[in-house]
N, CA, C and O atoms as a printed pandas DataFrame, in Angstrom:
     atom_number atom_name residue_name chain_id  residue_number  x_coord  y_coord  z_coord
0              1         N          UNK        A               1  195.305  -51.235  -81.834
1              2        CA          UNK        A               1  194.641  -52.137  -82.747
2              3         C          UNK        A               1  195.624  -53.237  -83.117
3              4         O          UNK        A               1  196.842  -53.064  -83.183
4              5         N          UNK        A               2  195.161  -54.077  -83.291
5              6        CA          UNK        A               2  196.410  -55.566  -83.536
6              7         C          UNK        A               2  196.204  -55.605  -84.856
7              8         O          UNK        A               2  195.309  -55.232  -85.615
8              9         N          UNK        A               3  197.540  -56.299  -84.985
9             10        CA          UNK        A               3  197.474  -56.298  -86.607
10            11         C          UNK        A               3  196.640  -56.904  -87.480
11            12         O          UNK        A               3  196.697  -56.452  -88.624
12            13         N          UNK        A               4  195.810  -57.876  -87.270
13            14        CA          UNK        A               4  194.516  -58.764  -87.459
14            15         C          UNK        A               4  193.644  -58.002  -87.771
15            16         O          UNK        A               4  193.142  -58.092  -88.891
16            17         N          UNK        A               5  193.141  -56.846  -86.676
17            18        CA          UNK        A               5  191.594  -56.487  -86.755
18            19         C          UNK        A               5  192.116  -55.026  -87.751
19            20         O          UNK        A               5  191.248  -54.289  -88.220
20            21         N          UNK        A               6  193.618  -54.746  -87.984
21            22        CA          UNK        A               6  194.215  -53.653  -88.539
22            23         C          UNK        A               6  193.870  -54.330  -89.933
23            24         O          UNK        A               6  193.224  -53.633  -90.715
24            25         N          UNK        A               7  194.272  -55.774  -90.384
25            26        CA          UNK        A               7  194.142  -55.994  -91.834
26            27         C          UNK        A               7  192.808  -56.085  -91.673
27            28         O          UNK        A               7  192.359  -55.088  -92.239
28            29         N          UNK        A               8  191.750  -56.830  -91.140
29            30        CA          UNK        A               8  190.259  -56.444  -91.236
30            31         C          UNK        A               8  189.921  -54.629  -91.829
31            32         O          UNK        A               8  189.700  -54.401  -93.019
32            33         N          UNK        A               9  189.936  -53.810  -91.049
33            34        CA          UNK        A               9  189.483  -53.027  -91.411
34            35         C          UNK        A               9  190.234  -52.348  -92.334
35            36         O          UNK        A               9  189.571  -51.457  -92.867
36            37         N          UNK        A              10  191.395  -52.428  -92.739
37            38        CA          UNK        A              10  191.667  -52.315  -94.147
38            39         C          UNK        A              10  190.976  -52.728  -95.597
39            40         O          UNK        A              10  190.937  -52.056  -96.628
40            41         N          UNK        A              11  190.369  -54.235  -95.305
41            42        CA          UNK        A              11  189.853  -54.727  -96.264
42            43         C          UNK        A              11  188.519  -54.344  -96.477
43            44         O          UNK        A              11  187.933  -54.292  -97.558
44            45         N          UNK        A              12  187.928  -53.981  -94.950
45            46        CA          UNK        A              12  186.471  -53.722  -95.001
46            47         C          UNK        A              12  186.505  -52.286  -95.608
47            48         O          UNK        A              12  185.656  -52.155  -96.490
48            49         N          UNK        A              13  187.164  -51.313  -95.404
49            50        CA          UNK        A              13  187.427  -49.917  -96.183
50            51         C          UNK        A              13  187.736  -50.196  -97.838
51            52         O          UNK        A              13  187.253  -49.401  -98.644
52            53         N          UNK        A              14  188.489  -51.257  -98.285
53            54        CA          UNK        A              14  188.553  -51.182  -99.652
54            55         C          UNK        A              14  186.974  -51.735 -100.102
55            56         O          UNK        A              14  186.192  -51.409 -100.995
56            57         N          UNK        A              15  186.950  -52.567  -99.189
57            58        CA          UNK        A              15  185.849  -53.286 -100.020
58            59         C          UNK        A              15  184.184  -52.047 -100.235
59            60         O          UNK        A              15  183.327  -51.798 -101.082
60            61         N          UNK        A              16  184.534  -51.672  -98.990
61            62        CA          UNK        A              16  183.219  -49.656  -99.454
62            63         C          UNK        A              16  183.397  -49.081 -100.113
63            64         O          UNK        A              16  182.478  -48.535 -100.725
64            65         N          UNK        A              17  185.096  -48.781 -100.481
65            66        CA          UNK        A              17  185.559  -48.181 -101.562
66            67         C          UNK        A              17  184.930  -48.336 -102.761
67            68         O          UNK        A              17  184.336  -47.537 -103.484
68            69         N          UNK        A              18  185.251  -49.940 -102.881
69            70        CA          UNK        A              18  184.913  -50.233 -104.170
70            71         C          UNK        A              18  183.488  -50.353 -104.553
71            72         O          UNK        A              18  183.367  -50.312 -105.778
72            73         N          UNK        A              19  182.394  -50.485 -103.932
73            74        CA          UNK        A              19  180.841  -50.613 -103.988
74            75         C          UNK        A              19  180.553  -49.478 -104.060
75            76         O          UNK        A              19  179.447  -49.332 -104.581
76            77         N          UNK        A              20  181.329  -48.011 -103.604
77            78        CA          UNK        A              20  180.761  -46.744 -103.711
78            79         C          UNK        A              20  181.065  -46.242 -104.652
79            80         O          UNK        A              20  181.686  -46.825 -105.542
80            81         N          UNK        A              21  180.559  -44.530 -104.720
81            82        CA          UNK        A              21  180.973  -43.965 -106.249
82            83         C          UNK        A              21  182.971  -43.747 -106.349
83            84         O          UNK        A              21  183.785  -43.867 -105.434
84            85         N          UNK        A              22  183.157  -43.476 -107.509
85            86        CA          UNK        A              22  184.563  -43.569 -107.715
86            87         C          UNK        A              22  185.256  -42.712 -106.538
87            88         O          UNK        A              22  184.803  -41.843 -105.793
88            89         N          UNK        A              23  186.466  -43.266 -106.656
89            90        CA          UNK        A              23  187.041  -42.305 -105.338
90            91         C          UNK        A              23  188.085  -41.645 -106.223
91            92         O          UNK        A              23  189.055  -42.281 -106.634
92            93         N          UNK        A              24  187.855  -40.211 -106.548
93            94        CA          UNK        A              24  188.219  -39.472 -107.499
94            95         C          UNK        A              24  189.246  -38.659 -106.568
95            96         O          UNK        A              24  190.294  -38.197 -107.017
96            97         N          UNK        A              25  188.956  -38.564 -105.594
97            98        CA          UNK        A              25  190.150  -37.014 -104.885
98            99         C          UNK        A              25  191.752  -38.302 -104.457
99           100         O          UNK        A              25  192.015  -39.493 -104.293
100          101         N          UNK        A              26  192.278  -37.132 -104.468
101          102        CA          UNK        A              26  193.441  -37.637 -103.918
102          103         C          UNK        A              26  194.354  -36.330 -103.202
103          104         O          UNK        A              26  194.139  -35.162 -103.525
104          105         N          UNK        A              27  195.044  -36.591 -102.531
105          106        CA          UNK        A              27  195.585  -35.313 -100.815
106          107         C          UNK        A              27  197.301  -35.610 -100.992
107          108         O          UNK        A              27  197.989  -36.597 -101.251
108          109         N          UNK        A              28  197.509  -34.400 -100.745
109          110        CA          UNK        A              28  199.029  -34.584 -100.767
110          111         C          UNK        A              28  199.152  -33.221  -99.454
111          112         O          UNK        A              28  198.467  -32.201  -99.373
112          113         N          UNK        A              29  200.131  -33.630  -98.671
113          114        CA          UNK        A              29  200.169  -33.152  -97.028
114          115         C          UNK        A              29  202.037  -32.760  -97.172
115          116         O          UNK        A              29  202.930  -33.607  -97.140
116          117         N          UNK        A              30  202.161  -31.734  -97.280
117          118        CA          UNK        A              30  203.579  -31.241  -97.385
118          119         C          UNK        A              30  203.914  -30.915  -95.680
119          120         O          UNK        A              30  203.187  -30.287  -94.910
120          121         N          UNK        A              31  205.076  -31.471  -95.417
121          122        CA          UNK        A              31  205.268  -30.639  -93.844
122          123         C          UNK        A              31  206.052  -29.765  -94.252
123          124         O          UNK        A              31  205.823  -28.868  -93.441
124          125         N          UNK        A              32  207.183  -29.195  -95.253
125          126        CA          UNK        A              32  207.321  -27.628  -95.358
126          127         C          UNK        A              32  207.122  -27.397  -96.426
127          128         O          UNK        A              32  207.757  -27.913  -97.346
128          129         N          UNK        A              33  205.885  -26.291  -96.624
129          130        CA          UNK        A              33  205.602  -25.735  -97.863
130          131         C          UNK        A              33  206.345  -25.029  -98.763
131          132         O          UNK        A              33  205.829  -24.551  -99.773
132          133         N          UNK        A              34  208.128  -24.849  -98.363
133          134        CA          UNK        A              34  208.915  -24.659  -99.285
134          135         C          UNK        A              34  209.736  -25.749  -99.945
135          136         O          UNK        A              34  210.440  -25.508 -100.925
136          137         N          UNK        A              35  209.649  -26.804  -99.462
137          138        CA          UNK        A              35  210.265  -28.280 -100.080
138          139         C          UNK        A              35  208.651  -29.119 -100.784
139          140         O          UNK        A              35  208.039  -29.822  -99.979
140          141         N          UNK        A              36  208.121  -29.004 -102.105
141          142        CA          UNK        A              36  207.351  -29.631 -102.342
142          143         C          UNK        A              36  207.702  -30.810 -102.961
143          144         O          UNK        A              36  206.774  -31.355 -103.558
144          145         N          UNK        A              37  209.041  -31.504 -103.001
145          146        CA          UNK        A              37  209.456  -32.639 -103.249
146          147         C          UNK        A              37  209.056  -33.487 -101.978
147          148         O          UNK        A              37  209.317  -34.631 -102.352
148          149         N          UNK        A              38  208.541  -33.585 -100.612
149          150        CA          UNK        A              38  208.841  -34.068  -99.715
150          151         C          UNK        A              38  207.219  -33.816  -99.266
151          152         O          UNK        A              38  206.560  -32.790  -99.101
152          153         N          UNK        A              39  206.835  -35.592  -99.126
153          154        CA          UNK        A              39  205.183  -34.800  -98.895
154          155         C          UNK        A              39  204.838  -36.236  -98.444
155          156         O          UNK        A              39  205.594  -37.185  -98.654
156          157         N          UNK        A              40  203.439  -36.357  -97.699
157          158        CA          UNK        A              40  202.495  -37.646  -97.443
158          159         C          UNK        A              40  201.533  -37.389  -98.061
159          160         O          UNK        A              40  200.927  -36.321  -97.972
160          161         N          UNK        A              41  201.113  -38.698  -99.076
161          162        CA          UNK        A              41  200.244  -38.600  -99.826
162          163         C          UNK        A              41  198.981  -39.208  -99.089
163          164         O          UNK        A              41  199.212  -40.163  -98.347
164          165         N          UNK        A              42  197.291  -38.640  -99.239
165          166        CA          UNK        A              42  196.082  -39.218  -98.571
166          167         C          UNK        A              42  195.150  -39.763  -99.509
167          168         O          UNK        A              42  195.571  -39.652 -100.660
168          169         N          UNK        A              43  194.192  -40.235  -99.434
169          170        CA          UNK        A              43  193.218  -40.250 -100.201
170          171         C          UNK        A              43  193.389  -42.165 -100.795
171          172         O          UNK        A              43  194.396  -42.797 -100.478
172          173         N          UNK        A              44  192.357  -42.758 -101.565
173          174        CA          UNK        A              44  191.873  -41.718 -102.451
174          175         C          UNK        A              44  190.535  -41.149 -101.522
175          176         O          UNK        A              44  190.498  -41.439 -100.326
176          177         N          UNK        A              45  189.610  -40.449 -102.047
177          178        CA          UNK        A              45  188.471  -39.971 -101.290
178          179         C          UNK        A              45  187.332  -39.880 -102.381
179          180         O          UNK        A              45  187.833  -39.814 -103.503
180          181         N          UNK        A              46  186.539  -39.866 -102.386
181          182        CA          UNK        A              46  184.899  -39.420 -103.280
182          183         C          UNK        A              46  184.383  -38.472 -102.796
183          184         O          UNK        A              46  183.156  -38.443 -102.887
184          185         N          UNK        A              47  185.112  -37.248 -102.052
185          186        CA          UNK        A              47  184.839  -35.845 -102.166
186          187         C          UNK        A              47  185.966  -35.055 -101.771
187          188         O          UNK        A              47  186.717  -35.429 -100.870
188          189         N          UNK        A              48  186.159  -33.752 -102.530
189          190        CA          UNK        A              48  186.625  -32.603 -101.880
190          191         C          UNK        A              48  187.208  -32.553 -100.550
191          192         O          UNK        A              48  188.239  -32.480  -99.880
192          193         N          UNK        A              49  185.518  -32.661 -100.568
193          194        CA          UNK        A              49  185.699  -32.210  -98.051
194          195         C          UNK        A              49  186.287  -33.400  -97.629
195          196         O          UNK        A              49  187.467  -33.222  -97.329
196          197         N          UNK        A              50  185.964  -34.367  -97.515
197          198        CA          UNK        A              50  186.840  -35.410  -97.513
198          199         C          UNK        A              50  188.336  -35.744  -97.255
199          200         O          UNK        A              50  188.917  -36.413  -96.402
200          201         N          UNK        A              51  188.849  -34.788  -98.663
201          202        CA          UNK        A              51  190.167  -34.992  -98.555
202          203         C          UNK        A              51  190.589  -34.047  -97.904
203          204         O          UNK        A              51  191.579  -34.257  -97.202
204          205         N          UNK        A              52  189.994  -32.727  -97.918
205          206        CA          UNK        A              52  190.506  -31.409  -97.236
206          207         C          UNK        A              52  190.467  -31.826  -95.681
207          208         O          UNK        A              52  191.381  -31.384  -94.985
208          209         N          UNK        A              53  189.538  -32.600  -95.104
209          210        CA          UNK        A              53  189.489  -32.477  -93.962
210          211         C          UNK        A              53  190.184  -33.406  -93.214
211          212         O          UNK        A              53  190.299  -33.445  -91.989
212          213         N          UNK        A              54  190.764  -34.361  -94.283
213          214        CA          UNK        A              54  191.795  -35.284  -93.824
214          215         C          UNK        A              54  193.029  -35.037  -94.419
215          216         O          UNK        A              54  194.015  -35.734  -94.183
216          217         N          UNK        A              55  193.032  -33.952  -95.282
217          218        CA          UNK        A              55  194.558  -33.097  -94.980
218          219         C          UNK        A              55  194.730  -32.232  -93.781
219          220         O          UNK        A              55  195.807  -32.237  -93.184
220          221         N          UNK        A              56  193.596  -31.382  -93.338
221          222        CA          UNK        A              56  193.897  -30.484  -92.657
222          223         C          UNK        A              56  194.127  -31.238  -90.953
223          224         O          UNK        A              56  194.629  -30.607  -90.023
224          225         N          UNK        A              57  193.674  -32.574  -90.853
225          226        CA          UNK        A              57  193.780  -33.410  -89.862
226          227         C          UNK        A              57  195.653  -33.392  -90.023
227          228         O          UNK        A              57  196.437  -32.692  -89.381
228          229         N          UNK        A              58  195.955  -34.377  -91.061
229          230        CA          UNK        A              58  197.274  -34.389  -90.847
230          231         C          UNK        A              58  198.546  -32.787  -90.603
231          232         O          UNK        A              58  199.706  -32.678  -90.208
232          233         N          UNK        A              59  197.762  -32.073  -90.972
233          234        CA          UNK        A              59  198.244  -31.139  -91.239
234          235         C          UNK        A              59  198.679  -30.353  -89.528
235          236         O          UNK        A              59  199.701  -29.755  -89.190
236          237         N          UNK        A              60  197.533  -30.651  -88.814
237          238        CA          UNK        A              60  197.240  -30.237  -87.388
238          239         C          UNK        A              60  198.505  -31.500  -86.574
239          240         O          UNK        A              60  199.221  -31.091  -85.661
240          241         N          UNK        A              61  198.575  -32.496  -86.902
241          242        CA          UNK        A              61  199.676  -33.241  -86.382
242          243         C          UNK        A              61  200.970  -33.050  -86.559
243          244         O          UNK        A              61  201.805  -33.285  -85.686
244          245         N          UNK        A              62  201.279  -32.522  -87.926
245          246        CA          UNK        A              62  202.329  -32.355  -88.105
246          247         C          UNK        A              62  202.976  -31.227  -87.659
247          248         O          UNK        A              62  204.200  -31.096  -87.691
248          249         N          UNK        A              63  202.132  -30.333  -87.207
249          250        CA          UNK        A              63  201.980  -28.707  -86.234
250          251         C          UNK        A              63  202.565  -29.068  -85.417
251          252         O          UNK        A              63  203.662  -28.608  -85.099
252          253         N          UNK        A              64  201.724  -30.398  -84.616
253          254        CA          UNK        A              64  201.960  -30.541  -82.947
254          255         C          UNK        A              64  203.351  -31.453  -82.857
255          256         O          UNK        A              64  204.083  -31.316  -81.877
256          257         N          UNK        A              65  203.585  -32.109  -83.603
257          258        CA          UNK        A              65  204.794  -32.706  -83.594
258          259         C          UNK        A              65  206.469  -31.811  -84.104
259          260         O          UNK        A              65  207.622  -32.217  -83.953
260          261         N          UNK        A              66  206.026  -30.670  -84.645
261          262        CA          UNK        A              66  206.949  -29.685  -84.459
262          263         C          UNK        A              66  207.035  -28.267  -83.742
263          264         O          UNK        A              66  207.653  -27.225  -83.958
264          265         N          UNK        A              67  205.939  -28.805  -82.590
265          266        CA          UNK        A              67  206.381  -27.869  -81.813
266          267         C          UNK        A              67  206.914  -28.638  -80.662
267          268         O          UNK        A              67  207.573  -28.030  -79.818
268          269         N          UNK        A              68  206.709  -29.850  -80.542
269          270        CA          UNK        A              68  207.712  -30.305  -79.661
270          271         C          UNK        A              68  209.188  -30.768  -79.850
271          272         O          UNK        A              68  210.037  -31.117  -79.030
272          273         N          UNK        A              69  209.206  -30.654  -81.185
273          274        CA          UNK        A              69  210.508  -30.567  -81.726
274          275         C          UNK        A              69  211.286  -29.188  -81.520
275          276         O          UNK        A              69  212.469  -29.265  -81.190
276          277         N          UNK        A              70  210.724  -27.976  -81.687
277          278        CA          UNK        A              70  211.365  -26.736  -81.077
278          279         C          UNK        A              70  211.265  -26.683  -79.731
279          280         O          UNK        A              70  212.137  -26.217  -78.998
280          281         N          UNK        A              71  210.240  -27.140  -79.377
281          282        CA          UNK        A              71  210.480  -27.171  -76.986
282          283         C          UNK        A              71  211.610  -27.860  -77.066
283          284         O          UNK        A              71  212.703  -27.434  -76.694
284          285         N          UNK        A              72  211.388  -28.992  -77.572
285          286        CA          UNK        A              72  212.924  -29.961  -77.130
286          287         C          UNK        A              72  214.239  -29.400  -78.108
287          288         O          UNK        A              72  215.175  -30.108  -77.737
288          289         N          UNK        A              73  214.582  -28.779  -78.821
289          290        CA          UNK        A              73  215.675  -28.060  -79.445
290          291         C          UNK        A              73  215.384  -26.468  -79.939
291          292         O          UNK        A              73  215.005  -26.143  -81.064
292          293         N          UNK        A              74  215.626  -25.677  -78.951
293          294        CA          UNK        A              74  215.575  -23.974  -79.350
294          295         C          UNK        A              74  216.283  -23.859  -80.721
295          296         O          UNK        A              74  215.893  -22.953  -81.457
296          297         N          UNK        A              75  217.134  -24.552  -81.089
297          298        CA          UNK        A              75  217.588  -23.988  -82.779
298          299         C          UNK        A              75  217.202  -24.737  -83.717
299          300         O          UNK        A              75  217.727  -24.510  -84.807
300          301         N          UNK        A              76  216.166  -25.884  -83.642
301          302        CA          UNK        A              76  215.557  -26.208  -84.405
302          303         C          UNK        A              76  214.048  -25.014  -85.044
303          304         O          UNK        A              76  213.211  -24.425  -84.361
304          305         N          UNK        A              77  214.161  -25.030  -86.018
305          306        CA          UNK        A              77  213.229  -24.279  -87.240
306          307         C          UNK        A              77  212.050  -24.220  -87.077
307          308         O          UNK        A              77  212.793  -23.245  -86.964
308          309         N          UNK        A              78  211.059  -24.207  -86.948
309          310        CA          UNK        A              78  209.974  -24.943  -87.032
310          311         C          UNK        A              78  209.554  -24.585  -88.762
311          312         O          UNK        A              78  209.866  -23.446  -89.108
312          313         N          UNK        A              79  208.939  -25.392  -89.751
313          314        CA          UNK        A              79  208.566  -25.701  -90.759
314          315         C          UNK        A              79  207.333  -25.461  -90.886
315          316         O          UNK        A              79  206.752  -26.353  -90.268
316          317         N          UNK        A              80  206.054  -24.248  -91.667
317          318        CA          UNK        A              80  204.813  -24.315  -91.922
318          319         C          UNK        A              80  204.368  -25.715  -93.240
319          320         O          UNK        A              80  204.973  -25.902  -94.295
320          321         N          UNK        A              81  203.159  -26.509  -92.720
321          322        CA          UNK        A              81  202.901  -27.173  -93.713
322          323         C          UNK        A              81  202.037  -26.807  -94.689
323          324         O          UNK        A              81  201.944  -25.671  -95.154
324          325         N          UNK        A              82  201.354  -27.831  -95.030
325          326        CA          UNK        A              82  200.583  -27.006  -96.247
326          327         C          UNK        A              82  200.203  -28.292  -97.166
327          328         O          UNK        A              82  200.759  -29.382  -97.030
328          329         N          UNK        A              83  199.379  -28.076  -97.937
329          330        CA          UNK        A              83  198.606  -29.374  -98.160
330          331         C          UNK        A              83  197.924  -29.043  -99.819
331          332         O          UNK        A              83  197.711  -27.868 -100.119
332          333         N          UNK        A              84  197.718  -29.794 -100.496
333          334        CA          UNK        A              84  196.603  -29.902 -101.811
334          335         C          UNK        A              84  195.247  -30.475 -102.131
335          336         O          UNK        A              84  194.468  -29.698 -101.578
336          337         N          UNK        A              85  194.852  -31.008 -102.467
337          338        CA          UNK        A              85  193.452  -32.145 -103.198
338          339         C          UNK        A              85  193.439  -31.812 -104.595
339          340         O          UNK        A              85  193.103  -30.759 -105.137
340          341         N          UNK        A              86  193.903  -32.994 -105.133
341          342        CA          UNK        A              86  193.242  -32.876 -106.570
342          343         C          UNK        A              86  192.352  -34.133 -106.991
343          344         O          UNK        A              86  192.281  -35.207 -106.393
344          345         N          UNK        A              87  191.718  -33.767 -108.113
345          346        CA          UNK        A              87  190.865  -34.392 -108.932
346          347         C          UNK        A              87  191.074  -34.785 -109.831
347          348         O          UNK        A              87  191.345  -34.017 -110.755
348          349         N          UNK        A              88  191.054  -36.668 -110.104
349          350        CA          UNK        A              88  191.148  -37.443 -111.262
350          351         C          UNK        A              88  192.341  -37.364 -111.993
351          352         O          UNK        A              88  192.500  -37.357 -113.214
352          353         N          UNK        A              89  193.391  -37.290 -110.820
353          354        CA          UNK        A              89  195.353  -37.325 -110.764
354          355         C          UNK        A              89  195.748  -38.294 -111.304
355          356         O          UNK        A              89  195.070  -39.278 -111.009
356          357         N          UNK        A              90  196.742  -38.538 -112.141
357          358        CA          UNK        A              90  197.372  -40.102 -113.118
358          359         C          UNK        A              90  198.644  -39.337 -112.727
359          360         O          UNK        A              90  198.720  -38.111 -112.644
360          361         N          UNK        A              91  199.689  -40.262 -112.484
361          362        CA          UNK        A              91  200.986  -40.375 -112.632
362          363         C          UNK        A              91  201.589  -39.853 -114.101
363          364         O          UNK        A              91  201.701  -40.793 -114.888
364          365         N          UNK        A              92  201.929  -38.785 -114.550
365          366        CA          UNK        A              92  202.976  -38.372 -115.653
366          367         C          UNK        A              92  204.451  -39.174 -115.412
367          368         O          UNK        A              92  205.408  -38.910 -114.683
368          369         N          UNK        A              93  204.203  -40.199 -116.299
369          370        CA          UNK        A              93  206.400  -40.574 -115.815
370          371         C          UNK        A              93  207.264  -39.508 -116.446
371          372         O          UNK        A              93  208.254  -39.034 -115.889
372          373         N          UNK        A              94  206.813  -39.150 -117.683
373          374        CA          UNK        A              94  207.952  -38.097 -118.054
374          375         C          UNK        A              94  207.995  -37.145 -116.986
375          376         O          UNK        A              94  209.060  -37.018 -116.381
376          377         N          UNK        A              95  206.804  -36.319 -116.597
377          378        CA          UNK        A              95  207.026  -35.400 -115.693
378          379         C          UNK        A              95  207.666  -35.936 -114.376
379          380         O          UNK        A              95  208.354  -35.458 -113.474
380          381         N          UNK        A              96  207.229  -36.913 -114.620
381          382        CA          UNK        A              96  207.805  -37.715 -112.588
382          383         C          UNK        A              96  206.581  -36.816 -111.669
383          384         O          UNK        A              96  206.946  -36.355 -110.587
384          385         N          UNK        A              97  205.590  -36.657 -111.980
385          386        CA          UNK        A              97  204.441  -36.027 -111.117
386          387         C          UNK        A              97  203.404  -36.200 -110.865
387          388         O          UNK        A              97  203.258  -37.271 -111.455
388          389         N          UNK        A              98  202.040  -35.907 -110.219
389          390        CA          UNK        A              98  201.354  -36.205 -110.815
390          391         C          UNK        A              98  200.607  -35.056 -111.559
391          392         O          UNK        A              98  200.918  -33.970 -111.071
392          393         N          UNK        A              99  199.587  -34.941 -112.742
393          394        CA          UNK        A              99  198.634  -34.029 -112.867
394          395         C          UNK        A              99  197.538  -34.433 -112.927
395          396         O          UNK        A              99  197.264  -35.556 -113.350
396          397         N          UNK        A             100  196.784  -33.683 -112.560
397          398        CA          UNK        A             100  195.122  -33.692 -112.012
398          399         C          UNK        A             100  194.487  -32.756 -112.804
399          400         O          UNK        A             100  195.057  -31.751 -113.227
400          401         N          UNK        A             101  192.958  -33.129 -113.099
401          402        CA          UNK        A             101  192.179  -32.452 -113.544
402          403         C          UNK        A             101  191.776  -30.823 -112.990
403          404         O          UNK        A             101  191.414  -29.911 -113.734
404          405         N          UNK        A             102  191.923  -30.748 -111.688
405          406        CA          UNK        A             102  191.613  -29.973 -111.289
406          407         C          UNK        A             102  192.528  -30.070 -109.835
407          408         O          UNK        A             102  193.190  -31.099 -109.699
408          409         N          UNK        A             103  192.580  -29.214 -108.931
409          410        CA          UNK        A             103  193.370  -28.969 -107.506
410          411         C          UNK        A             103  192.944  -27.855 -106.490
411          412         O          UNK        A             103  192.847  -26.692 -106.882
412          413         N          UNK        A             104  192.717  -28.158 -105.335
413          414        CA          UNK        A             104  191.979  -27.536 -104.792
414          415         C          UNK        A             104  192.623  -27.304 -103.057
415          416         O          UNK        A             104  193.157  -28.283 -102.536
416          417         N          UNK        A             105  192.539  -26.152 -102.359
417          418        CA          UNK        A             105  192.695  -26.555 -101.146
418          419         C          UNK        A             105  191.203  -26.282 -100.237
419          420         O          UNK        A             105  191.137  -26.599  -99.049
C-alpha cells in the first residue's frame, strides 16, 4: 500500500469511527506474559469481539515470529504472549497506567 492510499484509509477509518457508536474497547497485546511493562496497544474498538479478535490476530503473529526466532537461534527462549480488552480505560498519571471499567479476555 503506498503511503497516499495508507493516509486515505486511515482517515476514511477515523472518519467511521467517528459517525459510529463510541469506540469504548481498547487491546493491549503483551509478547511475554511475564513482562507486563512491555506491550502493543490495539483498539480503540466498539466491541469486545472486536478487540479480542484483533488481539488474538496479533497475538498469532507474534507466535510465528518467535518461532522463527528459535529455528534461527536454538538458545533463544521462546516467550508465551498474552493479551487484555478493557472497557472505557483513561490514563491514571499517578498510577502511570491505565484503568478501565471493566477487562476482559
Amino acid at each position: 500500500m503506498t503511503p497516499r492510499n495508507l493516509a486515505l484509509a486511515s482517515l476514511l477509518t477515523l472518519a467511521l469511527t467517528a459517525c459510529g457508536p463510541e469506540a469504548a474497547w481498547k487491546g493491549w497485546v503483551y509478547p511475554d506474559s511475564e513482562n507486563l511493562e512491555n506491550y502493543v496497544q490495539v483498539g480503540p474498538f466498539q466491541s469486545f469481539e472486536a478487540c479480542q479478535d484483533t488481539a488474538q490476530r496479533v497475538m498469532t503473529y507474534m507466535s510465528k515470529a518467535e518461532q522463527r526466532l528459535v529455528a534461527a537461534n536454538q538458545e533463544y527462549e521462546a516467550k508465551t504472549p498474552d493479551y487484555e480488552c478493557g472497557y472505557k480505560c483513561e490514563l491514571d498519571l499517578k498510577l502511570e497506567m491505565n484503568v478501565c471499567e471493566k477487562t476482559a479476555k
